[in-house]
Structures are given as C-alpha cells and as structure tokens.
N, CA and C atoms as an extended XYZ file, in Angstrom:
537
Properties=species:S:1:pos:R:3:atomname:S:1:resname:S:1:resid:I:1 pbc="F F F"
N        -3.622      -13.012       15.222 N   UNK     1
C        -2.901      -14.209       14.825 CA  UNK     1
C        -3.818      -15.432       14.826 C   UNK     1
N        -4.960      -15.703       15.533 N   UNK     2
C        -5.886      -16.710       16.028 CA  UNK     2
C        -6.624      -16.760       14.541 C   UNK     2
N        -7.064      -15.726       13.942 N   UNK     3
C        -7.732      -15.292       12.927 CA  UNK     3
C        -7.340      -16.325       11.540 C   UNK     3
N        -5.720      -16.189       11.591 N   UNK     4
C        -5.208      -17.050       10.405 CA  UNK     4
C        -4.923      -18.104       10.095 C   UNK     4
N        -5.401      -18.969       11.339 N   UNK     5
C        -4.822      -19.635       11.435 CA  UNK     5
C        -6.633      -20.834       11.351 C   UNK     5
N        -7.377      -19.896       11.125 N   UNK     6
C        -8.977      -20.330       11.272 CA  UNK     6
C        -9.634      -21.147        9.790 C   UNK     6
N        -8.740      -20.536        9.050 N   UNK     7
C        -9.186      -21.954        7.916 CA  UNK     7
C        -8.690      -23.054        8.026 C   UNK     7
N        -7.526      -23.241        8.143 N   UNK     8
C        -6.982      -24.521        8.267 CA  UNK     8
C        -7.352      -25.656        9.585 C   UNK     8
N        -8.064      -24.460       10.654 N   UNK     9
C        -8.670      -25.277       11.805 CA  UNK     9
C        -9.871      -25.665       11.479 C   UNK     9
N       -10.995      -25.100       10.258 N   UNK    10
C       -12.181      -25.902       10.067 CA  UNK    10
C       -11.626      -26.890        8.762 C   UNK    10
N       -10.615      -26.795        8.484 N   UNK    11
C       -10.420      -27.660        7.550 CA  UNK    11
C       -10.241      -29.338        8.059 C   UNK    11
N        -9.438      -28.987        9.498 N   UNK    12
C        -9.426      -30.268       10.185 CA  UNK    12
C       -10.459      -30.654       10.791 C   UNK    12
N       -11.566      -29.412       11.273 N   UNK    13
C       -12.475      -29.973       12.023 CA  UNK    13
C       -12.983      -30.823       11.017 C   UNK    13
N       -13.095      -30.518        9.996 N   UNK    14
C       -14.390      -31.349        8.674 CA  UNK    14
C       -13.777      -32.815        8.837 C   UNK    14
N       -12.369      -32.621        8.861 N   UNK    15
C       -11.827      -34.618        9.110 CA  UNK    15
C       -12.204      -35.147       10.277 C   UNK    15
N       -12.200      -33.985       11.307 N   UNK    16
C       -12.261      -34.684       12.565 CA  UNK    16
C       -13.594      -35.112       12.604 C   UNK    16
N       -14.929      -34.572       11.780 N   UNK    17
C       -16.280      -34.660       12.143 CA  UNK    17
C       -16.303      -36.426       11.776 C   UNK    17
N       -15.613      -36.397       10.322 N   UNK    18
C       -16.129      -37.962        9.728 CA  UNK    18
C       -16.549      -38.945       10.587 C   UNK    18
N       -15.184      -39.615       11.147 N   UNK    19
C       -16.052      -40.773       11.514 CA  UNK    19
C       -16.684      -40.607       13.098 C   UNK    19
N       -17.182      -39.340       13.459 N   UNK    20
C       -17.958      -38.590       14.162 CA  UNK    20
C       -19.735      -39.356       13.648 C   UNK    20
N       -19.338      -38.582       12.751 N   UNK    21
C       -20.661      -38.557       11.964 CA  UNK    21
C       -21.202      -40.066       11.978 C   UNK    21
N       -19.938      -40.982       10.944 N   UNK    22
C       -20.084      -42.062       10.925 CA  UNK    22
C       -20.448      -42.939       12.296 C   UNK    22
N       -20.117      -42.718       13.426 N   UNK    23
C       -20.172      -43.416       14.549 CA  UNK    23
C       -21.959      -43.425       15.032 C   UNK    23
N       -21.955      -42.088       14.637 N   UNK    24
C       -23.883      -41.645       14.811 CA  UNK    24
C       -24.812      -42.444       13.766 C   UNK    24
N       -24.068      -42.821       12.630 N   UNK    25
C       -24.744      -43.381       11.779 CA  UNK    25
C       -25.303      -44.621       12.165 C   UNK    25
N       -24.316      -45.125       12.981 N   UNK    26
C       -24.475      -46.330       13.716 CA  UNK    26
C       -25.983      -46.462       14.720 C   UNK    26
N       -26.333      -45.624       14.953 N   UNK    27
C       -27.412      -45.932       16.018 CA  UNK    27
C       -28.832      -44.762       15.589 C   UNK    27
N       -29.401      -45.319       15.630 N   UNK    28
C       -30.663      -44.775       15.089 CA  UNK    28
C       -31.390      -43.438       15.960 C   UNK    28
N       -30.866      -43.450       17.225 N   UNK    29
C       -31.327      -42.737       17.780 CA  UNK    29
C       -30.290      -41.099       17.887 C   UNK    29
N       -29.372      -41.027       16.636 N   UNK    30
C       -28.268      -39.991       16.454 CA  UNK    30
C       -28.389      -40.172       15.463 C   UNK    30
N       -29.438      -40.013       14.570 N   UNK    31
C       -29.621      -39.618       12.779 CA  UNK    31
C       -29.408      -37.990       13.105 C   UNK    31
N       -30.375      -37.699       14.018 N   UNK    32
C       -30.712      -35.774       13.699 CA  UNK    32
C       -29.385      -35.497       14.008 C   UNK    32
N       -28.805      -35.725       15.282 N   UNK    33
C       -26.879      -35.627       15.365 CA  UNK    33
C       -26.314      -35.847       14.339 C   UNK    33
N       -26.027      -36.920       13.490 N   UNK    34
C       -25.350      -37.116       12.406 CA  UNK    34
C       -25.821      -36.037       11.302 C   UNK    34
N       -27.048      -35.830       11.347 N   UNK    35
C       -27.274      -34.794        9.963 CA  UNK    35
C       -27.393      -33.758       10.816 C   UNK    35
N       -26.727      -32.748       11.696 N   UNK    36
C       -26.809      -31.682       12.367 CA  UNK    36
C       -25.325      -31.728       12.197 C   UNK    36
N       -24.655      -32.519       12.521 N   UNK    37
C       -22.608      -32.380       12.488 CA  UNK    37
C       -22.615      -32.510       10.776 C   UNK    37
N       -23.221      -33.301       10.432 N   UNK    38
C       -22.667      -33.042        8.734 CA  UNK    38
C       -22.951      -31.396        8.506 C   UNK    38
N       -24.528      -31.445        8.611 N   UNK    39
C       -24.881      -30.096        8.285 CA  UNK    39
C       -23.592      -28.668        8.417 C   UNK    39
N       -23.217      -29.050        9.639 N   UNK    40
C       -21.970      -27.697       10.356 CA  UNK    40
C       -20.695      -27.917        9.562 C   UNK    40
N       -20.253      -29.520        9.128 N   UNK    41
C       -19.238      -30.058        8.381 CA  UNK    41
C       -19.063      -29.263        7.104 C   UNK    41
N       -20.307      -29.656        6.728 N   UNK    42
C       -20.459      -28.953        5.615 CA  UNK    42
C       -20.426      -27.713        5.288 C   UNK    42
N       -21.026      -26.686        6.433 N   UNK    43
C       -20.154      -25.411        6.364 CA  UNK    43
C       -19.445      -25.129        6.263 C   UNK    43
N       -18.765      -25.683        7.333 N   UNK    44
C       -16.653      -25.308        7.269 CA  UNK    44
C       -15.858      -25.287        6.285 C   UNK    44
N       -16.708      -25.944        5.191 N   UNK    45
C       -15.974      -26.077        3.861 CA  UNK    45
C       -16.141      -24.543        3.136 C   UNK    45
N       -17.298      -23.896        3.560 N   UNK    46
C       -17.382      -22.728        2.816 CA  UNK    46
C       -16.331      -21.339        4.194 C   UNK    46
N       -16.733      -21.984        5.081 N   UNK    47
C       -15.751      -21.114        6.210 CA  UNK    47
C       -14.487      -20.586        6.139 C   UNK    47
N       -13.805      -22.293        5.631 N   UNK    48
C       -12.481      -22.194        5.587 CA  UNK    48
C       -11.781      -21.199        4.262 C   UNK    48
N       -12.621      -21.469        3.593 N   UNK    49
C       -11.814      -20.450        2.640 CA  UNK    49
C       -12.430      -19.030        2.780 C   UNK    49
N       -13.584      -18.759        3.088 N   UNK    50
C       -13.593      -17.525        3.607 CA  UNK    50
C       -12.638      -16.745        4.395 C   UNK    50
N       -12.286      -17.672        5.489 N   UNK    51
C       -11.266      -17.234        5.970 CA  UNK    51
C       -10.097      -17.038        5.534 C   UNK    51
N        -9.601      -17.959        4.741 N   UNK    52
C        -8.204      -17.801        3.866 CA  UNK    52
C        -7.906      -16.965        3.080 C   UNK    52
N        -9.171      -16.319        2.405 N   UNK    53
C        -9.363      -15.087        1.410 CA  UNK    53
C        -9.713      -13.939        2.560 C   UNK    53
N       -10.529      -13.730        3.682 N   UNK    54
C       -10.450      -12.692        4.490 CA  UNK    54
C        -8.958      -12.243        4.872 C   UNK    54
N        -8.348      -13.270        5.448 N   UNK    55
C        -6.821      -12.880        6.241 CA  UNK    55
C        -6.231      -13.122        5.453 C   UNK    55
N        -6.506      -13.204        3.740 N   UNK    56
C        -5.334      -13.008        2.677 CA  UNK    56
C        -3.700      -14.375        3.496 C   UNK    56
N        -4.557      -15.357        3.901 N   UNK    57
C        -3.598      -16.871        4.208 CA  UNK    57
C        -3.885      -18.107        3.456 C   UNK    57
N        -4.167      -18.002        2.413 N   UNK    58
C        -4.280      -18.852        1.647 CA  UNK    58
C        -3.066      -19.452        1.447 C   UNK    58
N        -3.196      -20.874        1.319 N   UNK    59
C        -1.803      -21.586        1.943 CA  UNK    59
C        -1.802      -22.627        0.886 C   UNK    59
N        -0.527      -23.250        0.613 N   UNK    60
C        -0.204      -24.314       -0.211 CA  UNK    60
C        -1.168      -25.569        0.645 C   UNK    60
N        -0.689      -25.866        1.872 N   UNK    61
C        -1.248      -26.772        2.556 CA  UNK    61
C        -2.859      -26.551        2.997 C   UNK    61
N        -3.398      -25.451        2.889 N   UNK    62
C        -4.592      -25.758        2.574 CA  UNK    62
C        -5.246      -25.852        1.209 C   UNK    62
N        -4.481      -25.728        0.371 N   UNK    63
C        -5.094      -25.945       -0.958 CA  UNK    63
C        -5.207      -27.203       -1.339 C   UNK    63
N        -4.238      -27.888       -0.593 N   UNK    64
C        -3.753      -29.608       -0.241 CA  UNK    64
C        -5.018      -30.609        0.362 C   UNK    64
N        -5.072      -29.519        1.135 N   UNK    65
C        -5.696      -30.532        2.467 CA  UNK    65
C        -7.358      -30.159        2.412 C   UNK    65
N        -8.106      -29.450        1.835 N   UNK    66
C        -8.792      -28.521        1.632 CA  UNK    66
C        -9.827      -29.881        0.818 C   UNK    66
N        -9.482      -30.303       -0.024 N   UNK    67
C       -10.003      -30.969       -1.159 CA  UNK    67
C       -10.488      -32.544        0.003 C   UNK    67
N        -8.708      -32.916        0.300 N   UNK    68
C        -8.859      -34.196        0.646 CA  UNK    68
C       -10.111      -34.211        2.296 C   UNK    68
N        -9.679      -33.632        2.466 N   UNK    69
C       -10.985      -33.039        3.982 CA  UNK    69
C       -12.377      -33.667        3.047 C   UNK    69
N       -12.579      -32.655        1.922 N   UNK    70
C       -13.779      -33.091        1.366 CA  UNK    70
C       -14.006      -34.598        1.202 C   UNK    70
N       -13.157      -35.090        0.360 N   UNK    71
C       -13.308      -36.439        0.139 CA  UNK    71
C       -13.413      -37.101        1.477 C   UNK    71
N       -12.520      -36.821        2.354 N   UNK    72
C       -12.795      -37.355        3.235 CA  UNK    72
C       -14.068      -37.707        4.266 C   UNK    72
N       -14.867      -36.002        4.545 N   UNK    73
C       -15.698      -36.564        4.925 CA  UNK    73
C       -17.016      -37.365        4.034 C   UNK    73
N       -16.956      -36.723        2.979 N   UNK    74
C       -17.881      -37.670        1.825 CA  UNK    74
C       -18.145      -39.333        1.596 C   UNK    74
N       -16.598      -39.561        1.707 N   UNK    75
C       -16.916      -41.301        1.848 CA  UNK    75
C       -16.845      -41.856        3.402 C   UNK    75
N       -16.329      -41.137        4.486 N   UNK    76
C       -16.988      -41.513        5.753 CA  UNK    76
C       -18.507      -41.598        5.165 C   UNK    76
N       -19.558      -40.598        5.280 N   UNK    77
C       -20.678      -40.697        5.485 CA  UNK    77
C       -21.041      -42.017        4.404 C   UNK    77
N       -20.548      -41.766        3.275 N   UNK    78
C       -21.376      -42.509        2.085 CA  UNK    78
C       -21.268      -44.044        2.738 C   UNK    78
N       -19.980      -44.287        3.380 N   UNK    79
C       -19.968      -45.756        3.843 CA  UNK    79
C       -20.418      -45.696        4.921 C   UNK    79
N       -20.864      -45.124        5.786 N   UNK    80
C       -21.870      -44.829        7.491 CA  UNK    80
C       -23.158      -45.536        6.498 C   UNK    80
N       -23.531      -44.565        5.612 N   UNK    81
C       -24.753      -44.839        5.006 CA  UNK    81
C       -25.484      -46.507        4.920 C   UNK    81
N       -24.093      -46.405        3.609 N   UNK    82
C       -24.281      -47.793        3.325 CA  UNK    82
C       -24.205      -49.006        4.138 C   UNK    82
N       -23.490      -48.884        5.270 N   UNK    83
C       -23.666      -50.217        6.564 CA  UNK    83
C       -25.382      -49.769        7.176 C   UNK    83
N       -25.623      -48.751        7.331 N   UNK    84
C       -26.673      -48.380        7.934 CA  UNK    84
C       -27.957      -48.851        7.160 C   UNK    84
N       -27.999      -48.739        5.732 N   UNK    85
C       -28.930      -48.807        5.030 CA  UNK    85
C       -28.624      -50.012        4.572 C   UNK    85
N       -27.825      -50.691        4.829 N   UNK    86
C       -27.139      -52.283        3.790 CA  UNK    86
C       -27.045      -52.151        2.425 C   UNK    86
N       -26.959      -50.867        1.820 N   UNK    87
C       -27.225      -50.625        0.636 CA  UNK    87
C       -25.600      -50.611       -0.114 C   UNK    87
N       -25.525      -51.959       -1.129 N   UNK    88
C       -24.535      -51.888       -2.245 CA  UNK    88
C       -24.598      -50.777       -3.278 C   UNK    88
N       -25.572      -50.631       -3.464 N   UNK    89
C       -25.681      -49.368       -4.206 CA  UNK    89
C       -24.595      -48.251       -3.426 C   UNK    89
N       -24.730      -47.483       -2.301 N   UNK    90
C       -24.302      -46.441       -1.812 CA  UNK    90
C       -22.648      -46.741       -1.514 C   UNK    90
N       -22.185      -48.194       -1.565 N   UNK    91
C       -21.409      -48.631       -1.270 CA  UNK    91
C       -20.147      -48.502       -2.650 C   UNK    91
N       -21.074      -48.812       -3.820 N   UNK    92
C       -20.559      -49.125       -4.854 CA  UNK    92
C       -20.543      -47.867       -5.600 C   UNK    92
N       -21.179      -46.415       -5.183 N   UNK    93
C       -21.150      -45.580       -5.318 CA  UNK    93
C       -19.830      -45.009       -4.630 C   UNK    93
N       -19.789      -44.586       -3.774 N   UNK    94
C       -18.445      -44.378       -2.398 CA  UNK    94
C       -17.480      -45.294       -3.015 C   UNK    94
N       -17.429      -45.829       -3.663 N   UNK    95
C       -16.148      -46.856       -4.140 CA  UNK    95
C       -15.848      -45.989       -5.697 C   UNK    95
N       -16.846      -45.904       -6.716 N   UNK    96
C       -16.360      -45.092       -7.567 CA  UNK    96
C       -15.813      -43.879       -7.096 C   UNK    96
N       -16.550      -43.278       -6.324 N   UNK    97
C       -15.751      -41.606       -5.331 CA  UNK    97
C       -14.702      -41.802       -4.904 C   UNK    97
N       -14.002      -42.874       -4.725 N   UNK    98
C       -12.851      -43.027       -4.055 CA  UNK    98
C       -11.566      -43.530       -5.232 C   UNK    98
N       -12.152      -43.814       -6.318 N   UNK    99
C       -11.342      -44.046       -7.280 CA  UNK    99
C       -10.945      -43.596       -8.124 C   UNK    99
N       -12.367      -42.645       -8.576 N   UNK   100
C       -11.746      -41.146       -9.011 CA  UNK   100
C       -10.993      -40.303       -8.428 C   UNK   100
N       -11.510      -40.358       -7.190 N   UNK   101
C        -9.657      -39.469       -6.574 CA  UNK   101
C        -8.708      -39.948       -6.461 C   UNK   101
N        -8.541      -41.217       -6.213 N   UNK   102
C        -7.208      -41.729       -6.504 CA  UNK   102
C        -6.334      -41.490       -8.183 C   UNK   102
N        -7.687      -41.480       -8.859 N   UNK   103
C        -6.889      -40.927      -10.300 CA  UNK   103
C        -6.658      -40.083      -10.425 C   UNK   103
N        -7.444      -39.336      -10.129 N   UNK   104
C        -7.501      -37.470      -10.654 CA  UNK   104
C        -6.253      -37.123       -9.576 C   UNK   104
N        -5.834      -37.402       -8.480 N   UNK   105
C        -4.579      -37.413       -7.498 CA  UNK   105
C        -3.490      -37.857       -8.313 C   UNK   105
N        -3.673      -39.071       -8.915 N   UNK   106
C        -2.404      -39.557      -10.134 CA  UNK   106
C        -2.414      -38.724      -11.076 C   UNK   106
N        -3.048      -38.144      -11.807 N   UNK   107
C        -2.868      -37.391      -13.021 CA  UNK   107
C        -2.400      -36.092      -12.385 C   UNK   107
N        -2.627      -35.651      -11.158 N   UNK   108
C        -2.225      -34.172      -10.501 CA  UNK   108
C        -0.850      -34.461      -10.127 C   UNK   108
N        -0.606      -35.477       -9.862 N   UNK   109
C         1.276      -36.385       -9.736 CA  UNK   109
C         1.794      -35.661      -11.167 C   UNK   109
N         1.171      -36.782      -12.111 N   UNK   110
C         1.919      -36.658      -12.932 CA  UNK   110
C         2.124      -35.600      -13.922 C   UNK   110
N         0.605      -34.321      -14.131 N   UNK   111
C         0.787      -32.932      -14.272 CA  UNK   111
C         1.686      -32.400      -13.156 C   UNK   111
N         1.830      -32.227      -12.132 N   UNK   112
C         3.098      -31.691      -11.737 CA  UNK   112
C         4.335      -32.393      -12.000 C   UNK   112
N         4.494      -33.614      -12.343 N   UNK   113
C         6.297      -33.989      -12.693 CA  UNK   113
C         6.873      -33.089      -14.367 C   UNK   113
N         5.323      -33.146      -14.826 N   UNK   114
C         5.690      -33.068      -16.274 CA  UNK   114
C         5.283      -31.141      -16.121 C   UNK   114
N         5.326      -30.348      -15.730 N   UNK   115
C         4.912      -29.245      -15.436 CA  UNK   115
C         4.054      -29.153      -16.161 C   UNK   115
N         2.838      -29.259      -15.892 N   UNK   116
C         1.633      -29.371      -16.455 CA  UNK   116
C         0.551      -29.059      -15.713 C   UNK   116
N         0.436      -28.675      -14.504 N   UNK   117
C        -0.428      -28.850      -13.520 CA  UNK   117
C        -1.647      -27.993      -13.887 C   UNK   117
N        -1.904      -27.065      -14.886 N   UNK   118
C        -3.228      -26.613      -15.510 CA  UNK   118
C        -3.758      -28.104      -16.029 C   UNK   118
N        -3.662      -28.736      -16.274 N   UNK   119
C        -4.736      -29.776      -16.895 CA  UNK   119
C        -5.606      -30.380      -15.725 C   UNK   119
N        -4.872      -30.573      -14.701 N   UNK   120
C        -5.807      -30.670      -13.410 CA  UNK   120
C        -6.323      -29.882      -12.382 C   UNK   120
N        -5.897      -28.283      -12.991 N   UNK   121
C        -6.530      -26.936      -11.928 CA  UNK   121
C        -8.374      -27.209      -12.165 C   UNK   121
N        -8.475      -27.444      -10.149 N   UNK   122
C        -9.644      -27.594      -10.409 CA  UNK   122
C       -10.775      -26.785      -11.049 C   UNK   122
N       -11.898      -27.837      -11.710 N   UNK   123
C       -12.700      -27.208      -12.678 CA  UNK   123
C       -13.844      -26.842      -11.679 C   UNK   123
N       -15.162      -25.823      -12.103 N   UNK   124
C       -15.927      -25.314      -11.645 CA  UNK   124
C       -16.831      -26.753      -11.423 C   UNK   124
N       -17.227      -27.437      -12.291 N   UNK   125
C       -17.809      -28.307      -12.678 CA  UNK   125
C       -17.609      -29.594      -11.262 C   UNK   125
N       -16.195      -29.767      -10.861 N   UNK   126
C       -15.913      -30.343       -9.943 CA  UNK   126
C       -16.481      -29.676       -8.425 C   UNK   126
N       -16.372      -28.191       -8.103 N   UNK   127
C       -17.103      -27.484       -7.123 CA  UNK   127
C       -18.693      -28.214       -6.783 C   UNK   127
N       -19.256      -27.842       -8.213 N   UNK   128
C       -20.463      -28.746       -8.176 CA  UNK   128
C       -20.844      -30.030       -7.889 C   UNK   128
N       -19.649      -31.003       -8.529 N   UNK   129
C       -19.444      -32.403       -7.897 CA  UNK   129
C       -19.626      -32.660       -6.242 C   UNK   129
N       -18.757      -31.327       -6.000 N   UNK   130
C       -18.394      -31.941       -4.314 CA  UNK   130
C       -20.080      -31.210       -3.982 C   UNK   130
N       -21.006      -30.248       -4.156 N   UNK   131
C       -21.750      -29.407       -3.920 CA  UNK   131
C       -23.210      -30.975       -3.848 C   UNK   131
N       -23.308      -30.929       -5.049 N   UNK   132
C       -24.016      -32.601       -5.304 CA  UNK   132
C       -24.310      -33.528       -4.451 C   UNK   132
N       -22.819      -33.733       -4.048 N   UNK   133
C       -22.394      -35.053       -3.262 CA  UNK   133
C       -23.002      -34.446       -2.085 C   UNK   133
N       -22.382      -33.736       -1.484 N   UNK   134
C       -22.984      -33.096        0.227 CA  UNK   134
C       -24.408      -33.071       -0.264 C   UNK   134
N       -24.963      -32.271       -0.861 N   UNK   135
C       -26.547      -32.252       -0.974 CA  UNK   135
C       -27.359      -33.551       -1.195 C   UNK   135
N       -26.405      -34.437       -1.997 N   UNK   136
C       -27.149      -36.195       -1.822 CA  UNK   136
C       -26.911      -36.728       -0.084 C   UNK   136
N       -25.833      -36.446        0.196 N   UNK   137
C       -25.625      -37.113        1.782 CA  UNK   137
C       -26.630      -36.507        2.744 C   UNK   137
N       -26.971      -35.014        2.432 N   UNK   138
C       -27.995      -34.320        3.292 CA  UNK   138
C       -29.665      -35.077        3.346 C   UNK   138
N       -29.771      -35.279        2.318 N   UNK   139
C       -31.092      -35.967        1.769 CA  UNK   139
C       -31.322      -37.157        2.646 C   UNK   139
N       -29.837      -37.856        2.088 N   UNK   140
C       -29.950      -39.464        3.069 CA  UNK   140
C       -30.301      -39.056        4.412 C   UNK   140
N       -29.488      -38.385        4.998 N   UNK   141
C       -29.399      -37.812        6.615 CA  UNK   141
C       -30.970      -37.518        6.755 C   UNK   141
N       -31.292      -36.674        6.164 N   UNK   142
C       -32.903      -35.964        6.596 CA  UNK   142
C       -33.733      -37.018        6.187 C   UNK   142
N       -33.768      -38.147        5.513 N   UNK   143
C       -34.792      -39.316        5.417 CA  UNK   143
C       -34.107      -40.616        6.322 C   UNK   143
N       -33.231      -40.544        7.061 N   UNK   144
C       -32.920      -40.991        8.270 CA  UNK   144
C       -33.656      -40.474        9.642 C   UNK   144
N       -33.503      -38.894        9.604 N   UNK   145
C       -34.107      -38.648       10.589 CA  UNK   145
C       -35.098      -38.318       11.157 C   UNK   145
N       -36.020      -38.238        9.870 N   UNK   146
C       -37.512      -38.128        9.853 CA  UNK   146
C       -38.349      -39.572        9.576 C   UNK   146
N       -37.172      -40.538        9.560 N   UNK   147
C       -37.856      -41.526        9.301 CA  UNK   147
C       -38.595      -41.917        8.131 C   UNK   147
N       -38.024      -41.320        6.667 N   UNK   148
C       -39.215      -41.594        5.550 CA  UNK   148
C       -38.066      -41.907        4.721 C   UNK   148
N       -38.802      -42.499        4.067 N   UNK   149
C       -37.950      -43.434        2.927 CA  UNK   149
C       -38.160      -43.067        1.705 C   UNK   149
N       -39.210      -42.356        1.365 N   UNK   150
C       -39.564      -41.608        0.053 CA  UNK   150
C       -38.039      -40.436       -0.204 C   UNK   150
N       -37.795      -40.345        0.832 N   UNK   151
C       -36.428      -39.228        1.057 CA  UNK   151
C       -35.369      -40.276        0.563 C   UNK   151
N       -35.250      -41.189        1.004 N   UNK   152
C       -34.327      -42.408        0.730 CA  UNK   152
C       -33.795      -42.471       -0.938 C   UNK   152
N       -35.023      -42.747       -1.628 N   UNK   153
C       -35.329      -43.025       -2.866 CA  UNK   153
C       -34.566      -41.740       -3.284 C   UNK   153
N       -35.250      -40.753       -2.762 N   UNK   154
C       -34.754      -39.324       -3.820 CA  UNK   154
C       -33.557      -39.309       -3.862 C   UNK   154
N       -32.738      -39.779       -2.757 N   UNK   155
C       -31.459      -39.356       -2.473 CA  UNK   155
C       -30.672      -40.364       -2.567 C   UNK   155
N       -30.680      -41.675       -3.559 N   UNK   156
C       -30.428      -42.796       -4.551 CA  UNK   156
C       -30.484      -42.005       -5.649 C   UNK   156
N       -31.624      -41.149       -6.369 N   UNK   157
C       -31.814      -40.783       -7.618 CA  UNK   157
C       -30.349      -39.332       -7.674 C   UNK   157
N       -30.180      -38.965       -6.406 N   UNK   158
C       -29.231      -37.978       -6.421 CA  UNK   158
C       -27.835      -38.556       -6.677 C   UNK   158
N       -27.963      -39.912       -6.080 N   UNK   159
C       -26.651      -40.453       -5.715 CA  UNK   159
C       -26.341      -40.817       -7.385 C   UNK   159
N       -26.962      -41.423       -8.136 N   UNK   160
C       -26.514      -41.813       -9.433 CA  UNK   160
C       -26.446      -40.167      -10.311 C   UNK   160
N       -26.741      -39.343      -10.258 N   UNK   161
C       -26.347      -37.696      -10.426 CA  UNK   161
C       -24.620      -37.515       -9.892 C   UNK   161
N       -24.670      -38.007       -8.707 N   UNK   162
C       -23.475      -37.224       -8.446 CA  UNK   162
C       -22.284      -38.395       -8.577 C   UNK   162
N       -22.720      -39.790       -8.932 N   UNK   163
C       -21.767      -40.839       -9.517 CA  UNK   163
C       -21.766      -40.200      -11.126 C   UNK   163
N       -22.527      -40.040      -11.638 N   UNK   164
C       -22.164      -39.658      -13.303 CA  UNK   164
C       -21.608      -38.189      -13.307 C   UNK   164
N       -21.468      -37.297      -12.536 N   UNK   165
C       -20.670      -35.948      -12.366 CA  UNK   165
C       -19.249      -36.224      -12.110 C   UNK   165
N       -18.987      -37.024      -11.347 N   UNK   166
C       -18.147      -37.505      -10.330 CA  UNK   166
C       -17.181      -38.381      -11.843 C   UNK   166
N       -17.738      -39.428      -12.574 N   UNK   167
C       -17.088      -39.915      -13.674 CA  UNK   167
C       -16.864      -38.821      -14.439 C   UNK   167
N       -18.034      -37.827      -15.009 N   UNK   168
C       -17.660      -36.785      -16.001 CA  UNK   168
C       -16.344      -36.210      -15.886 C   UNK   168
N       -16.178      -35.628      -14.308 N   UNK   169
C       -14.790      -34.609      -13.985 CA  UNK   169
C       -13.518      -35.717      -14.188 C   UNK   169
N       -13.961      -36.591      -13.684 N   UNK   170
C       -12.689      -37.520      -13.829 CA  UNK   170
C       -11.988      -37.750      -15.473 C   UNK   170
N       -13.485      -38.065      -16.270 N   UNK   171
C       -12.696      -38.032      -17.532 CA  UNK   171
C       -12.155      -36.528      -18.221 C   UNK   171
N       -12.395      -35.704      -17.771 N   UNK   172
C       -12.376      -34.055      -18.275 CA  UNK   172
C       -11.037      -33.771      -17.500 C   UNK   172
N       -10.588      -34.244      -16.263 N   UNK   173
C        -9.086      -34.104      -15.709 CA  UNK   173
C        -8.441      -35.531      -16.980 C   UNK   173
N        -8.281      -36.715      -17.504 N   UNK   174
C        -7.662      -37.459      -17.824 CA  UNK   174
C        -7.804      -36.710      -19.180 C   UNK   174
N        -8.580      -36.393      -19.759 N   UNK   175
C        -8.750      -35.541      -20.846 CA  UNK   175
C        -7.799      -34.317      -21.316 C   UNK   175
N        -7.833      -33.619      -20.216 N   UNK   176
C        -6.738      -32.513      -20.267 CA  UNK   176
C        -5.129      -33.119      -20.079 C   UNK   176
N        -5.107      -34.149      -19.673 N   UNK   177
C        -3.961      -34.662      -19.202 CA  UNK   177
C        -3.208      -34.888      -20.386 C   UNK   177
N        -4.167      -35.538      -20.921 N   UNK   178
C        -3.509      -36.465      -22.487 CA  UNK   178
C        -3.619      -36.000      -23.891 C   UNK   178
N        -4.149      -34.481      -23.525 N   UNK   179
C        -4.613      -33.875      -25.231 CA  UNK   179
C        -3.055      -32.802      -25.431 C   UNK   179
C-alpha cells in the first residue's frame, strides 16, 4: 500500500523542495545544497511517474498536480536566481513562465467546458520545455557553485532557448484551441 501512494509523495516533495532551494539561494555558502536539492527535485519528477505506471496508480490528481509541482519548482528557483544574481533578465524570463501557464491553464479551462480537452493534451514538445528549463536552472546552480560565470553566460544563452520554447508551446496550445 506504501508503494502507491509513492508518486504522489515525490510529487509533493518537488513543492516542498522550492522555496527550500530558494532559501539556499539566498546565501552563498548553500549554492552546492541548492544545486544538490534541485538536482534530487528534479528527479522526482521522473520518479513519480515511474511509480504511477509501476503500481498501475496513475491518478487524476496526479496528472493535476504533477505539471503544477513542475512549474512550481521552476519559478521558485528562476526567482531565487534572479534576487541572487540581480538579474532582470532571469526575472523577466520567470515572468513569461508564469504567464504562459496561466494561459495554457485558461485554454485547458476552457477545452474542458467546451469538451475539447485534446487541443491542450500535453505535447511532447512541452516535455522538452519543462526538460530545458531544469537543464538551464542546473547550469545556473553549477556556475553558482563553482563559482564561474562563464557558466552564468551559458545558462542566460539557455534561458532565452527555453523562453522561446516556452512561447512556442504556448502558441501551439492557443493554436489548437482556436483552429
């Protein structure tokens, strides 16, 4: 019984890590902590549904909660980042991420009122979005904790990658919505 109940418990751990993470972001001397709990965060995302497909418990409410976990811990870190680094950029990035889900959440409203909800079954393309995003936050983390800034840069050049992925899916859900 402990077994089935194991996706939906890393699903919360991933919320519970955020402003975990974020709190480490805060102090310089808990970068390798902050990118060691993301790092595990970031597992759980592949955990949890392992588990849900092992014990055949794949659940409405984790299909729910599953996504928003993601987002969730994504713009914790992206805004840890950005106070940490003072960077508008990362800020103004994490602000588009947060607005596309608020839409792509409205259009999943309103594909389910109108029974429609294939126009917003998530796309592969979006997997990659969220895949992106964690792999840009990892970058930041590991040029936090090694102290190099050449890492910094790269993982700015990632961040505008996974802001133009991040717009793409959004228009490809409003797309399906309205054709």
């Amino acid at each position: 019984m402990v077994i089935k109940n194991l996706a939906n418990f890393f699903t919360f751990l991933r919320i519970g890590l955020a402003p975990v993470i974020f709190v480490c972001l805060l102090d310089s001397s808990m970068h390798l902590l902050a990118l060691v709990l993301f790092m595990f965060a970031s597992f759980t995302d592949y955990l949890d549904g392992y588990f849900a497909r092992k014990t055949n418990t794949v659940s409405v409410i984790g299909e729910v909660i599953d996504p928003i976990a993601d987002k969730i811990l994504i713009v914790f870190i992206f805004y840890g980042l950005a106070v940490n680094l003072d960077s508008y950029l990362i800020a103004f990035a994490a602000s588009v991420i947060v607005a596309r889900e608020i839409w792509v959440g409205a259009l999943r409203d309103l594909n389910a009122r109108n029974s429609n909800s294939d126009a917003t079954k998530v796309l592969f393309i979006s997997k990659i979005k969220t895949t992106i995003q964690l792999f840009t936050i990892s970058i930041y983390l590991l040029g936090l904790s090694i102290n190099n800034m050449l890492m910094i840069v790269i993982a700015d050049i990632l961040l505008f990658i996974s802001v133009f992925i991040t717009l793409y899916t959004g228009f490809l859900y409003t797309y399906n919505t309205l054709k």
